[in-house]
PLY file of the C-alpha trace (Angstrom):
ply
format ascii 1.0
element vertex 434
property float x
property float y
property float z
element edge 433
property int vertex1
property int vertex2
end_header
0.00 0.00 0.00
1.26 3.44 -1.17
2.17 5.98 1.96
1.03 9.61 1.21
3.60 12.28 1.72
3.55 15.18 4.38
2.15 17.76 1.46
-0.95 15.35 0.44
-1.75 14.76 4.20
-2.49 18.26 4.09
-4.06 18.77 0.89
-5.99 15.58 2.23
-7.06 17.34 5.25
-7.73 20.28 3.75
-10.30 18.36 1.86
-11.89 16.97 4.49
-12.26 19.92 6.88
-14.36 21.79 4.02
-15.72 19.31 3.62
-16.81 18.81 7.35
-17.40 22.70 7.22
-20.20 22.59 4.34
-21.89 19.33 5.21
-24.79 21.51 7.42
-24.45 23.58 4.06
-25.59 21.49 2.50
-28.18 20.55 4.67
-29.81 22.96 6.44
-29.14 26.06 3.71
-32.05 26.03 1.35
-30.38 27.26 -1.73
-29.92 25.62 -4.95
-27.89 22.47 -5.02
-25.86 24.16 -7.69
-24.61 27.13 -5.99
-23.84 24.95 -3.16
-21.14 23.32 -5.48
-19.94 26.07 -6.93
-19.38 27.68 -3.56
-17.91 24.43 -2.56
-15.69 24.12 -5.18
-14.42 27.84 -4.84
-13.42 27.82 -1.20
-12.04 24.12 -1.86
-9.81 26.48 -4.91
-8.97 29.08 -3.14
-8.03 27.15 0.44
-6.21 24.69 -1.77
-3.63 28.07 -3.25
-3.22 29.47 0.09
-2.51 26.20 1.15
0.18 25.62 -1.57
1.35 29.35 -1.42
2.00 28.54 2.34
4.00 25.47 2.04
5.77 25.97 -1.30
9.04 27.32 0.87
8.99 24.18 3.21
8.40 22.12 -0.56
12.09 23.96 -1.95
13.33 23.26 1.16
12.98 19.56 1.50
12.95 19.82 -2.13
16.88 20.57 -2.25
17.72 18.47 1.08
16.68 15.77 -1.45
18.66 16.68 -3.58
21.50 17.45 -1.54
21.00 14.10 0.13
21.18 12.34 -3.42
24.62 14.43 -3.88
25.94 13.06 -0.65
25.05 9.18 -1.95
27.55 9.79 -5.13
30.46 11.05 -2.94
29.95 14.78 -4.04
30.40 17.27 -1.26
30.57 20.74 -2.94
27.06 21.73 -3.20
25.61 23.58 -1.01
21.80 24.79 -0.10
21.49 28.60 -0.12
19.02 30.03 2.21
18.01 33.12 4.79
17.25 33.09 8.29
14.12 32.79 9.10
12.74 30.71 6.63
12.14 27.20 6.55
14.54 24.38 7.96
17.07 27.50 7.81
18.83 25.78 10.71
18.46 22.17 8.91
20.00 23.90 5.80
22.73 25.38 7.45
23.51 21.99 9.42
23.25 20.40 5.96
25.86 23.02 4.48
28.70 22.68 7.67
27.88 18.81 7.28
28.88 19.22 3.34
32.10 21.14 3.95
32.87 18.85 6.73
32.80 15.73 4.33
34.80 17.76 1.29
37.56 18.11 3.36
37.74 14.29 4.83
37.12 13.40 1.28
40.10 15.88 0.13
42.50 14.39 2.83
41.73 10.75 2.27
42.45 11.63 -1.21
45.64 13.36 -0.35
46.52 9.87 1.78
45.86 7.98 -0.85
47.98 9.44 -3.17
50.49 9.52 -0.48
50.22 5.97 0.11
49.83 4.72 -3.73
53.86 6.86 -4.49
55.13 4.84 -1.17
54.39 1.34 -2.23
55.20 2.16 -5.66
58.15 3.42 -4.37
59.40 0.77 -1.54
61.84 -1.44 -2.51
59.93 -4.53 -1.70
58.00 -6.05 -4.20
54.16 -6.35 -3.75
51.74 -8.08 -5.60
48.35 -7.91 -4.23
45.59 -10.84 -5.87
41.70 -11.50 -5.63
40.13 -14.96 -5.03
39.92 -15.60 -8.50
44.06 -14.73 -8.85
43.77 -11.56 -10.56
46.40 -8.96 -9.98
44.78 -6.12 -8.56
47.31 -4.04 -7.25
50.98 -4.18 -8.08
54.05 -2.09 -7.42
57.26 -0.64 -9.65
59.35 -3.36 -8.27
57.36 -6.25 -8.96
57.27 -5.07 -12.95
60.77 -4.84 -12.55
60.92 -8.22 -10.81
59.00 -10.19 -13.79
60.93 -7.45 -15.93
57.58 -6.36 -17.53
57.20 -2.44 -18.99
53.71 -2.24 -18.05
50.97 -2.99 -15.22
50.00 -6.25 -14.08
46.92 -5.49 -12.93
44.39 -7.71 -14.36
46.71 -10.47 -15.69
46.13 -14.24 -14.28
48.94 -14.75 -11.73
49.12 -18.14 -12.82
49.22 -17.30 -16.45
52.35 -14.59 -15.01
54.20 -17.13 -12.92
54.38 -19.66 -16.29
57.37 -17.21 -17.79
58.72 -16.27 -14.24
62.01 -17.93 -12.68
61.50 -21.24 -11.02
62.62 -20.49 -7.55
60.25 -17.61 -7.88
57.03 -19.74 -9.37
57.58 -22.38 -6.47
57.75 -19.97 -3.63
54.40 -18.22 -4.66
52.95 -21.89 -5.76
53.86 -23.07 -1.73
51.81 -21.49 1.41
54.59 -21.50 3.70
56.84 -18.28 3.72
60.48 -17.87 4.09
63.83 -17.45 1.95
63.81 -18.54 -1.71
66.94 -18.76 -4.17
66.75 -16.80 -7.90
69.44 -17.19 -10.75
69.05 -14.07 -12.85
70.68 -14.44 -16.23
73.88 -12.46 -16.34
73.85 -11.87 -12.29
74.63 -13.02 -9.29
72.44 -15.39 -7.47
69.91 -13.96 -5.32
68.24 -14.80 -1.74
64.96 -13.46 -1.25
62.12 -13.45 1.43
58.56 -14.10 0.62
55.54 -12.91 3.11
51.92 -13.49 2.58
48.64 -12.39 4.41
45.15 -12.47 3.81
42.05 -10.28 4.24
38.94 -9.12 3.11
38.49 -6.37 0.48
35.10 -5.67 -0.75
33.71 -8.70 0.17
35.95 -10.70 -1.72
39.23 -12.71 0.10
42.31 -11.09 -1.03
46.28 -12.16 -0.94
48.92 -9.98 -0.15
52.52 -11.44 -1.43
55.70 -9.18 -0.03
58.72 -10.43 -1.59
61.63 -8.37 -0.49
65.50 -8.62 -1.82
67.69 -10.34 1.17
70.93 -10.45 -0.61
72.52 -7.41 0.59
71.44 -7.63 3.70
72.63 -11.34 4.37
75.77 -9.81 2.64
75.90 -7.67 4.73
75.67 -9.41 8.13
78.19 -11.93 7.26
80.45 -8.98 6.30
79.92 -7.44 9.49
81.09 -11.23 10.92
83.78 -11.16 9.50
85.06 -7.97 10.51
84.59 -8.30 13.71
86.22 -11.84 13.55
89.20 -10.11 11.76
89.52 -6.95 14.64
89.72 -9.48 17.12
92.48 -11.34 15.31
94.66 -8.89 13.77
94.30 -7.16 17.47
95.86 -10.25 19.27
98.82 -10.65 16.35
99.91 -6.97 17.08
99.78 -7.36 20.58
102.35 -10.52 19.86
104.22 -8.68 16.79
105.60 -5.46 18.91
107.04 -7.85 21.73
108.19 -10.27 19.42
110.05 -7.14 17.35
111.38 -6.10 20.17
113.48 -8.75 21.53
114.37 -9.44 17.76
115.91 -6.04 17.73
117.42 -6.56 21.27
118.90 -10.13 20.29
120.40 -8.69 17.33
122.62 -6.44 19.64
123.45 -9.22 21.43
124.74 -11.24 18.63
126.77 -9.11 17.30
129.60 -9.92 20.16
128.83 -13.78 19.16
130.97 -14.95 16.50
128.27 -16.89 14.47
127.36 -16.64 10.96
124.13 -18.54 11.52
122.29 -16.22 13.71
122.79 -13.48 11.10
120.72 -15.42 8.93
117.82 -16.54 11.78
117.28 -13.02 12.54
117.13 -11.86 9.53
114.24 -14.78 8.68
112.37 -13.94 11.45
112.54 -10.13 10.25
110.99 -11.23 6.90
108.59 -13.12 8.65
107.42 -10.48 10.90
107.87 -7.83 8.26
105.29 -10.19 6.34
103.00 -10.65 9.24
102.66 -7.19 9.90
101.98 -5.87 6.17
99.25 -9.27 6.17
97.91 -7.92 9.36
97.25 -4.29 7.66
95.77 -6.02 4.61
92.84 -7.47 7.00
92.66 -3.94 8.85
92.15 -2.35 5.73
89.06 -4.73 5.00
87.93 -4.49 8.54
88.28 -0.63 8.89
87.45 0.66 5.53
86.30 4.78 5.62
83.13 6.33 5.12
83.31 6.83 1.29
83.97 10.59 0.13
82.51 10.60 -3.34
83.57 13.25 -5.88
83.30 13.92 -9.55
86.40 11.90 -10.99
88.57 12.67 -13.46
87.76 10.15 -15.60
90.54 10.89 -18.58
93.46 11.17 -15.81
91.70 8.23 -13.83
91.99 6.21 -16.56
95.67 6.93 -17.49
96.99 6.79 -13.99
95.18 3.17 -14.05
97.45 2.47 -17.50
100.48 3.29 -16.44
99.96 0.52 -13.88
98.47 -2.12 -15.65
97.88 -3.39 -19.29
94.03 -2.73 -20.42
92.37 -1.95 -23.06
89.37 0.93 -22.33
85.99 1.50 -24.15
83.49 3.98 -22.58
80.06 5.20 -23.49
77.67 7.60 -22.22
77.97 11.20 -20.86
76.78 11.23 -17.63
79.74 11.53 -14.74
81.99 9.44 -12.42
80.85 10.22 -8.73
82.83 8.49 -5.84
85.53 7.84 -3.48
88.74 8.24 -5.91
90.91 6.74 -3.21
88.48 3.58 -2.68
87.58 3.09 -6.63
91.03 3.01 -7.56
91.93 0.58 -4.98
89.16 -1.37 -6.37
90.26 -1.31 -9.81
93.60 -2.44 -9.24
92.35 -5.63 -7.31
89.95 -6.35 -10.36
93.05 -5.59 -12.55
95.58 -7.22 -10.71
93.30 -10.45 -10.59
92.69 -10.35 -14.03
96.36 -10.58 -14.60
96.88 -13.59 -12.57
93.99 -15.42 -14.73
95.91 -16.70 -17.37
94.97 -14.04 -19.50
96.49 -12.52 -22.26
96.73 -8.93 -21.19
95.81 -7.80 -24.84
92.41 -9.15 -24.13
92.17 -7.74 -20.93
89.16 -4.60 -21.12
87.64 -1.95 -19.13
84.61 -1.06 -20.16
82.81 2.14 -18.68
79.43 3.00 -19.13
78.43 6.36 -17.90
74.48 6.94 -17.34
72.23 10.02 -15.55
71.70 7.91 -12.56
74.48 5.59 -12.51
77.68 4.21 -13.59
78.86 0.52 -14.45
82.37 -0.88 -14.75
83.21 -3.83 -16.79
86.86 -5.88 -16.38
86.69 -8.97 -18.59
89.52 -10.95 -18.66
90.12 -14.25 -21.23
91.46 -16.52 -18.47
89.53 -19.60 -17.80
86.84 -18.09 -15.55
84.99 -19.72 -12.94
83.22 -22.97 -11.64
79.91 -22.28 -10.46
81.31 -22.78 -7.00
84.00 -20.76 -6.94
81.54 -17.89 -8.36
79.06 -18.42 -5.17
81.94 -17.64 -2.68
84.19 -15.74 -4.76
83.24 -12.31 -2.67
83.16 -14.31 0.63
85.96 -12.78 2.60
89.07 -15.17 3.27
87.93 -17.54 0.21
90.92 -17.63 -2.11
92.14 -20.03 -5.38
95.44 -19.25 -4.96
98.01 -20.72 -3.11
99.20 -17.48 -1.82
95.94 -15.25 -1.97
94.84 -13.56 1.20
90.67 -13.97 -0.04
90.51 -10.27 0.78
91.10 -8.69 -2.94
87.27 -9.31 -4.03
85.78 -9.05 -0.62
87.26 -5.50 -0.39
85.54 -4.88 -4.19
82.53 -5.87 -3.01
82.70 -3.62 0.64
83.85 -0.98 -1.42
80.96 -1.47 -3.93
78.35 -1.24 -1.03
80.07 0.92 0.83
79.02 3.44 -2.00
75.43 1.64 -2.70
76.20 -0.11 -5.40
76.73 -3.90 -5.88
79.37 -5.78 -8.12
78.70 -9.20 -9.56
80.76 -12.04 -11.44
80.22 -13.87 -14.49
81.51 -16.45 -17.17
82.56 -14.68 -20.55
80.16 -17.13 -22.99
83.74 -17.66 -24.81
86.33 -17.73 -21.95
87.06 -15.59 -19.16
85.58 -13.86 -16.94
83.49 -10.62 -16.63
83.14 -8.45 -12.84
80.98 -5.64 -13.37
80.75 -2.68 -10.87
76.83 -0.38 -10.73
77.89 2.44 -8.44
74.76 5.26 -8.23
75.41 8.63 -8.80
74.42 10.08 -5.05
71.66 12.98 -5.38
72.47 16.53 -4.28
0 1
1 2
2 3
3 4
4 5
5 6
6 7
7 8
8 9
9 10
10 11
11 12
12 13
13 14
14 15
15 16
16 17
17 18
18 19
19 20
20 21
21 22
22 23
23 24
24 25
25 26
26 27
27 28
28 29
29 30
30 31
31 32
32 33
33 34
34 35
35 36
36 37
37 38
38 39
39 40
40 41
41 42
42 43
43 44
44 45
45 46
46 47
47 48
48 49
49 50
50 51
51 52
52 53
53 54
54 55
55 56
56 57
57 58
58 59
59 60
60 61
61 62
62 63
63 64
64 65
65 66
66 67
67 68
68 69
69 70
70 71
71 72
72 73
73 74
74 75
75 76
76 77
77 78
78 79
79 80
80 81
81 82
82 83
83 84
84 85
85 86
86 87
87 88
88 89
89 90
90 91
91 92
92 93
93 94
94 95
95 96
96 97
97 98
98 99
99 100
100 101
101 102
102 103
103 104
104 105
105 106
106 107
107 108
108 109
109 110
110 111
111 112
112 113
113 114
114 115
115 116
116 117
117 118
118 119
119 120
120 121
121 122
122 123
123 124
124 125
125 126
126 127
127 128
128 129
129 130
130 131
131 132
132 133
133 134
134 135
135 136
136 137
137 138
138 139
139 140
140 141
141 142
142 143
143 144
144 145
145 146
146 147
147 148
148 149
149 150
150 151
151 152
152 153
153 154
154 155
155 156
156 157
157 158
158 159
159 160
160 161
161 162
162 163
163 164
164 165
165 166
166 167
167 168
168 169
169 170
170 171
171 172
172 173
173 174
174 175
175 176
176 177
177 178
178 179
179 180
180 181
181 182
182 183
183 184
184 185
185 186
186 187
187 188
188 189
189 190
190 191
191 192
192 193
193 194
194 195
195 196
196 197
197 198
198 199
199 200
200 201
201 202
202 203
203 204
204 205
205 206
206 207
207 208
208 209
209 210
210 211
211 212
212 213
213 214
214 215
215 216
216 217
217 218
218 219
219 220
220 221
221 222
222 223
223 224
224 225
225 226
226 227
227 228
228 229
229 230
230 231
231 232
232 233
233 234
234 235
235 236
236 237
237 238
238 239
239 240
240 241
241 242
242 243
243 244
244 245
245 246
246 247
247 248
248 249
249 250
250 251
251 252
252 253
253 254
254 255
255 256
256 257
257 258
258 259
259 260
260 261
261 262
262 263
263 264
264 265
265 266
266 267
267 268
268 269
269 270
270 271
271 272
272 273
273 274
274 275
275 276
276 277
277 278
278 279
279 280
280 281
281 282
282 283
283 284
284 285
285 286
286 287
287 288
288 289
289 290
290 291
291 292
292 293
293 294
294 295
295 296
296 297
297 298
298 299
299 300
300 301
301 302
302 303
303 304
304 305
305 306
306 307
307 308
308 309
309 310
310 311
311 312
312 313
313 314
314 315
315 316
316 317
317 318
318 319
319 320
320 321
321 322
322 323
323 324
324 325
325 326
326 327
327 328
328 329
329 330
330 331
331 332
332 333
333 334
334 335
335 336
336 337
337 338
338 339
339 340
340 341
341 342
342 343
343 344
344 345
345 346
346 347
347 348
348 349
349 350
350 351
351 352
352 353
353 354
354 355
355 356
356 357
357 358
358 359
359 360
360 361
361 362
362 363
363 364
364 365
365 366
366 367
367 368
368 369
369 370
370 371
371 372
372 373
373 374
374 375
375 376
376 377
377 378
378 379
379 380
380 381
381 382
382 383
383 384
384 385
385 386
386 387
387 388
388 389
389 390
390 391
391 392
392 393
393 394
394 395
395 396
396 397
397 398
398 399
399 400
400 401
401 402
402 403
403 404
404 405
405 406
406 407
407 408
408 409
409 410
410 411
411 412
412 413
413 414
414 415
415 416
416 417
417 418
418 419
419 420
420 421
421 422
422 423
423 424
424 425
425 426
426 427
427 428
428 429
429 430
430 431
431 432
432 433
């Protein structure tokens, strides 16, 4: 059954009053049935415009609440009612108006937020792939495209369809329900340890999935680094506290002997001299590793960089690009001439020894390939591992102290068979903002 509004309640009563009013009228009045009506009909008129007359303000009024109302349904908050005291619902209107303003500027800062919040996960380093019940990407970040190295969005693509051309370490961690670490072999870099995450909740009314993936590489690098270090403080601090003692009564014995008539403590002390002399420089070897400086970086010379490099080693040099050089000078060039000096020792001959250096906006890469025999896989997984050395008189520090000085400045280095022979190191070192 159809309710009647507030306006035809009235109208209704209004009927029914006259009504009321004229039934002795009608009754008792002996005039013609006719005029009757007609007077009837003409008070019924002219009650009914006063009537509408009266409540045609209170009809705008509720008349734009409505509408107002409907505005606030669609989201839209910038209307609002215009009215003067005194009339009508003024007070409603103006409570309508503060309530409109009120929900503009929530509406404003949750859209401020959530453009705040859409250029930090597109911007965190993590990768984050977010996927409905039906495993449709719905939400995906910068370093996920990277990750599947795809130019465009994922949103909308099947993550099964997307996991079919993805790494295999990759497709079985997401495949699995358990988190934890997961192992990736990009082509033409180092292998990679990675962490996955997941978590679930509602969205809409629909179950979602939440994957965080996020690089561990460094960071494990990083804390076994830090190991080490301290593991070589401790050590090289407990061989100086034996060298200077031990230097000392070498010195002091040598006095000594020279009242003894006997060639063959000439040539003791001067072995144990060697010795020591070779202890101590292998001592400051490790201290360097274990101490290196805060890097300074600078704009590098990159012409007299280049030469100075030359005149100690045999290279041949290729660069492209115009961007610039930016970093420790002292630190890179020690780096280069452990690359170079390694490259040397490979077997190599040093006419097809290169430097290549690629110069970009943003960053710079260094290439030394060599045409020695490279690397077994092994040897490449713990090449940068401090103390982990082929040769028979290698301290295992030369690449460590590549890759600490690599970091050091925010880069990375990784290794790499040549697909001929030899081997390729390459060096990304950002250029720091201002």
């Amino acid at each position: 059954m159809a309710r009647l509004g507030p306006f035809s309640v009235a109208y209704l009563a209004l009927f029914n009053g006259l009504l009321l009013a004229f039934a002795p009228l009608f009754w008792l009045v002996a005039w013609p049935f006719s005029y009757k009506l007609s007077l009837f009909i003409v008070t019924l008129l002219l009650a009914w415009w006063l009537l509408r007359k009266g409540l045609s303000p209170l009809t705008n009024a509720i008349e734009a609440l409505k509408i107002g109302l409907l505005n606030f349904k669609d989201g839209e908050f910038s209307n609002t009612l215009s009215y003067e005291q005194g009339q009508p619902f003024s007070d409603l209107c103006a409570l309508y108006n503060q309530s409109a303003h009120r929900l503009g500027q929530e509406k404003r800062w949750i859209y401020q937020r959530e453009l705040m919040l859409d250029k930090v996960l597109h911007s965190a380093p993590q990768v984050l792939l977010l996927v409905n019940d039906r495993q449709q990407i719905v939400f995906s970040n910068y370093a996920a495209r990277d990750l599947f190295e795809l130019g465009h969005q994922l949103e909308g693509q099947s993550l099964v369809e997307l996991l079919d051309s993805a790494p295999e370490g990759l497709r079985q961690a997401l495949h699995q329900d358990q988190e934890g670490l997961f192992t990736l072999l990009p082509a033409n870099q180092e292998r990679q340890t990675w962490h996955l995450a997941k978590g679930q909740f509602v969205l809409n009314n629909q179950f979602h999935t939440l994957y965080i993936l996020k690089q561990m590489t460094r960071e494990l690098s990083r804390q076994e680094v830090a190991v080490w270090k301290k593991v070589i403080r401790i050590i090289s601090h407990e061989l100086n506290n034996s060298i200077g003692p031990i230097s000392s009564m070498l010195h002091s014995g040598q006095i000594l002997s020279n009242n003894v008539d006997e060639p063959r403590l000439a040539r003791v002390f001067a072995t144990i001299a060697e010795r020591i002399a070779h202890l101590t420089e292998f001592v400051q070897g490790y201290g360097k590793f274990a101490k290196l400086p805060e890097p300074k970086p600078t704009k590098i010379n990159v012409v007299a960089f280049i030469q100075q490099l030359q005149q100690q080693w045999q290279f041949d040099y290729q660069q492209q690009g115009d961007g610039a050089l930016v970093a420790d000078q002292v630190q890179l060039e020690q780096l280069m001439i452990n690359l170079l000096k390694n490259a040397h020792e490979s077997d190599s001959d040093p006419n097809d020894i290169q430097v290549k250096l690629h110069l970009h906006k943003n960053f710079s890469s260094i290439e030394v390939c060599d045409g020695g025999k490279g690397m077994t896989e092994q040897v490449l997984s713990q090449a940068l591992i401090p103390f982990y050395s082929t040769k028979t008189s290698g301290s295992g520090l030369g690449l460590a102290l590549c890759r600490e000085i690599a970091e050091a400045h925010h880069g990375h280095i990784a290794l790499q068979n040549r697909p001929t022979n030899g081997l390729i190191v390459r060096v990304w070192l950002p250029v720091p903002t201002q």
